[in-house]
C-alpha angles and dihedrals in degrees: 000000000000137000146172077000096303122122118226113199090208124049121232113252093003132139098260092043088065097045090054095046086046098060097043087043094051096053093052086058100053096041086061102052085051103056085043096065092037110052102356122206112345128150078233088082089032088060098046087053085057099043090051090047092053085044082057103050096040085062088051100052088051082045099055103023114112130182133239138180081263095054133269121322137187113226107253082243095064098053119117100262105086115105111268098032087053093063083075087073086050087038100060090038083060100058094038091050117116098160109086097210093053098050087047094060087039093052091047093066099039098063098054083052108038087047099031105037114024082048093050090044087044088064100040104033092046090060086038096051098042092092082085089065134282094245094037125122093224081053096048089036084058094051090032083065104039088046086052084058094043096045093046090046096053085039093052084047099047103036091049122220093158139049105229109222136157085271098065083040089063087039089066109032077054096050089045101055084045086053091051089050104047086049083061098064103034081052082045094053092050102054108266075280096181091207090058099051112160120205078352089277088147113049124341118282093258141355122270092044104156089217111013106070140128095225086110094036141261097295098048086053099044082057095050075050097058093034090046088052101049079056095057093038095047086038078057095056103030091130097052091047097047086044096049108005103087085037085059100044085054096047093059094078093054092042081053093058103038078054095057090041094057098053120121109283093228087061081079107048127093 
């Protein structure tokens, strides 16, 4: 595959791609269930997910560190505020919380995230970060990491520190329009800069991509972005929403009249 110039061993979407993808996938899996039915949720585990993520992005940031006559300096693309390195800030919340309902709402937004969106940035970043090389550290760091958020999301799921309700469901779809919102404005302050890109606000991760494209401008894909990420949110949390969600719609009318009956009495007098 090749793109802007640049030449990319592995092809996007190909078979090979997915094979790939399949077998690593596959292993992270496993490994979590694993860990699931022999230690079950512990911040231990917690703690190890964070420490392999700060081992990542250090290698990143020697990766990507250069020197000037002013010093060194870290390309703004490489900051912590894109989507999956700033789970290490929710990470490491995660394994200091003490209060439960914290760490419930907290927990709400994570799994849509860790699941949804480190897996969907698994199958397109890999292809995109191959033109480093196939067999290349910066190329593995980049899976290593994603895998770490893959593997905690289906663990937190699976080893059930939380009981997902709607109201985690809401929790998430909230955090993530206010995360969409604050990548706005940290693109906006540098500049719209496409090579910084944070949550891809600005343009989609890669080139080729069947629904996130620029051919209808900026403001028709941020809406297939916004529209792309409530599927995997809700897809997320199909079972809570086919377990709660027709008993809530039936419950609005009666919230509506319990509403009207408790107004103040004088409302009504003449």
């Amino acid at each position: 595959m090749e793109l802007n110039g640049v030449r990319y061993p592995l092809e996007l979407f190909s078979l090979t791609h997915f094979a790939i993808l399949a077998v690593l996938w596959s292993t992270v899996i496993l490994l979590a269930r694993f860990i699931v039915k022999r230690f079950g949720f512990t911040k231990k585990v917690v703690w190890v997910c964070f420490a392999i993520g700060m081992l990542c992005e250090i290698e990143k940031i020697l990766f990507f560190i250069y020197g000037t006559e002013y010093g060194y300096r870290l390309p703004a693309a490489q900051l912590p505020f894109s989507m999956c390195p700033f789970q290490l800030f929710l990470i490491l919340s995660l394994a200091l919380s003490q209060d439960v309902k914290k760490r419930w709402a907290l927990l709400g937004f994570m799994f849509p995230m860790l699941v949804g969106g480190a897996g969907a940035g698994t199958v397109v970043a890999f292809a995109a970060n191959t033109y480093h090389g196939l067999l290349e550290l910066a190329t593995w760091r980049y899976f290593i990491f994603h895998g770490m958020l893959v593997f905690l999301g289906y663990y937190l799921y699976w080893s059930k520190p939380i009981r997902y309700t709607m109201r985690e469901y809401g929790i998430s779809l909230a955090g993530a329009a206010a995360a969409l919102v604050l990548a706005i404005w940290i693109n906006a302050f540098f500049g719209w800069d496409t090579r910084v890109n944070f949550l891809f606000a600005v343009r989609p991760p890669t080139e080729g991509l069947p629904w996130l494209h620029m051919d209808y401008g900026w403001l028709v894909y941020i809406l297939r972005l916004v529209l792309l990420a409530f599927a995997v949110f809700s897809l997320c949390y199909i079972r809570v929403l086919v377990r709660d969600l027709p008993a809530l719609i039936k419950s609005i009318p009666g919230r509506f009249a319990r509403t009207r009956g408790s107004a103040d009495p004088s409302d009504t007098l003449s």
